[in-house]
C-alpha positions as CSV (number, residue, x, y, z in Angstrom):
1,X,38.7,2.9,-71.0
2,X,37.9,-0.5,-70.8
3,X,38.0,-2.6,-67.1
4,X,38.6,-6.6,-67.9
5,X,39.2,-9.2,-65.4
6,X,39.9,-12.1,-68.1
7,X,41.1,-15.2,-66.7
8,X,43.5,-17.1,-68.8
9,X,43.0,-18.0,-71.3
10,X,40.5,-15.8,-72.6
11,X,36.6,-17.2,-72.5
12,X,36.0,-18.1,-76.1
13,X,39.2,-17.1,-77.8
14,X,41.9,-18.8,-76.5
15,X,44.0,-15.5,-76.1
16,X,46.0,-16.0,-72.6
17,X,46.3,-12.3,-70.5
18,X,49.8,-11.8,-72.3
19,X,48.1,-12.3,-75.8
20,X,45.3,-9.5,-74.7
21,X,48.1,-7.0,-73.7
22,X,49.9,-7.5,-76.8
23,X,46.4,-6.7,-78.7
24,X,45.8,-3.7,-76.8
25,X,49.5,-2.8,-77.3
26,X,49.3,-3.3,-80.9
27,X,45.8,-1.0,-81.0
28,X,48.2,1.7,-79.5
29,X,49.0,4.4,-82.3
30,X,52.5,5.5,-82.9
31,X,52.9,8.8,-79.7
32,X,49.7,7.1,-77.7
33,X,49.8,5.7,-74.6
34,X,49.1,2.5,-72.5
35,X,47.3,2.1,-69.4
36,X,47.4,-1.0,-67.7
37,X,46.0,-1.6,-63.9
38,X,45.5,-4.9,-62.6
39,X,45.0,-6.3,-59.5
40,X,49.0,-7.9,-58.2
41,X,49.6,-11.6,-57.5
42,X,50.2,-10.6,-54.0
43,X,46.4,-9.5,-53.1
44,X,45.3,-13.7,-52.3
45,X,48.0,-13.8,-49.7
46,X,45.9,-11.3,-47.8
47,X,42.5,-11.6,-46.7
48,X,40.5,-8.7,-48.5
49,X,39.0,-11.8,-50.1
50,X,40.0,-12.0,-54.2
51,X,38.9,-14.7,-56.2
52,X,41.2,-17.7,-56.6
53,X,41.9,-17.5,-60.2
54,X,45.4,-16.3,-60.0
55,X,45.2,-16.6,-63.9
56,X,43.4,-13.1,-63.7
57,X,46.5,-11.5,-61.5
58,X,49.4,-10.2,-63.1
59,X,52.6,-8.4,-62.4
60,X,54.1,-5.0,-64.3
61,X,57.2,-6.7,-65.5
62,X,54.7,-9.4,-67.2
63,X,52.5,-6.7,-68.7
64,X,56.0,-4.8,-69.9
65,X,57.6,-8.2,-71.4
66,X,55.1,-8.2,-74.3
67,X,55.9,-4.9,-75.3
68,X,58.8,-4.3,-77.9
69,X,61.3,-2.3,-76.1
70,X,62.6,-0.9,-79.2
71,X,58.9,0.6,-79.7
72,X,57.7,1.3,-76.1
73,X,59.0,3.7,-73.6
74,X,57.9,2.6,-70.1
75,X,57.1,5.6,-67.9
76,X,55.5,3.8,-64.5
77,X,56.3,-0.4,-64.1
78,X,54.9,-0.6,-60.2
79,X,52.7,-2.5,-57.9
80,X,51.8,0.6,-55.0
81,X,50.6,-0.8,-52.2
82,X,47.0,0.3,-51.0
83,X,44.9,0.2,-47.9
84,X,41.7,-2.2,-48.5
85,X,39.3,-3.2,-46.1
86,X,38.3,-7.2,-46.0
87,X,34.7,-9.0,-45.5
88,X,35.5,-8.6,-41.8
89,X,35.9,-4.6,-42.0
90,X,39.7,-5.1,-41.1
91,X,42.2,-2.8,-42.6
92,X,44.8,-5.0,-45.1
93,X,47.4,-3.9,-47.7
94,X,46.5,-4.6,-51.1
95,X,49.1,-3.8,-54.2
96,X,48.0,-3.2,-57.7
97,X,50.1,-3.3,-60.9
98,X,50.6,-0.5,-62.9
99,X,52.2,-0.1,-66.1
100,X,52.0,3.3,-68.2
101,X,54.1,2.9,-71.2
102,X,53.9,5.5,-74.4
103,X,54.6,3.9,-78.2
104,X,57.3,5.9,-79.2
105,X,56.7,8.0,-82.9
């Protein structure tokens, strides 16, 4: 399972994050599933200390609007919120984005 943190667009390709999710859609076979986890939009707000490229953050809904609905049945579209702990040590609420989505047969 691959882990990317790709800003947009995409180093040497020109592919923005919307354009790599549809790729890794399209890879998907007909009954297989999708598994996207990302860190959420929120998380710079907070101080557990991201880096400021909110290019690299996305949301579930933005992850799920590349996919055809007429092929893709979305099982989790979240962004669970998470205890984290900053530079200082302090406790802080992080959310991640989830989507899990299986390419119907």
């Amino acid at each position: 399972m691959p882990h990317l943190h790709i800003p947009q667009p995409v180093a040497g390709c020109r592919l923005p994050v919307a354009g790599l999710h549809r790729r890794l859609a399209g890879a998907v076979r007909r009954g297989g599933r999708l598994l996207v986890v990302g860190h959420h939009p929120s998380d710079p707000e907070t101080s557990v200390g991201r880096p400021n490229v909110p290019d690299m953050l996305f949301t579930p809904e933005q992850v799920a609007a590349v996919l055809d609905a007429e092929e893709w049945d979305i099982l989790v579209s979240a962004a669970p919120s998470r205890e984290a702990r900053d530079p200082e040590g302090q406790s802080v609420t992080v959310h991640d984005t989830v989507l899990h989505a299986v390419r119907r047969a």
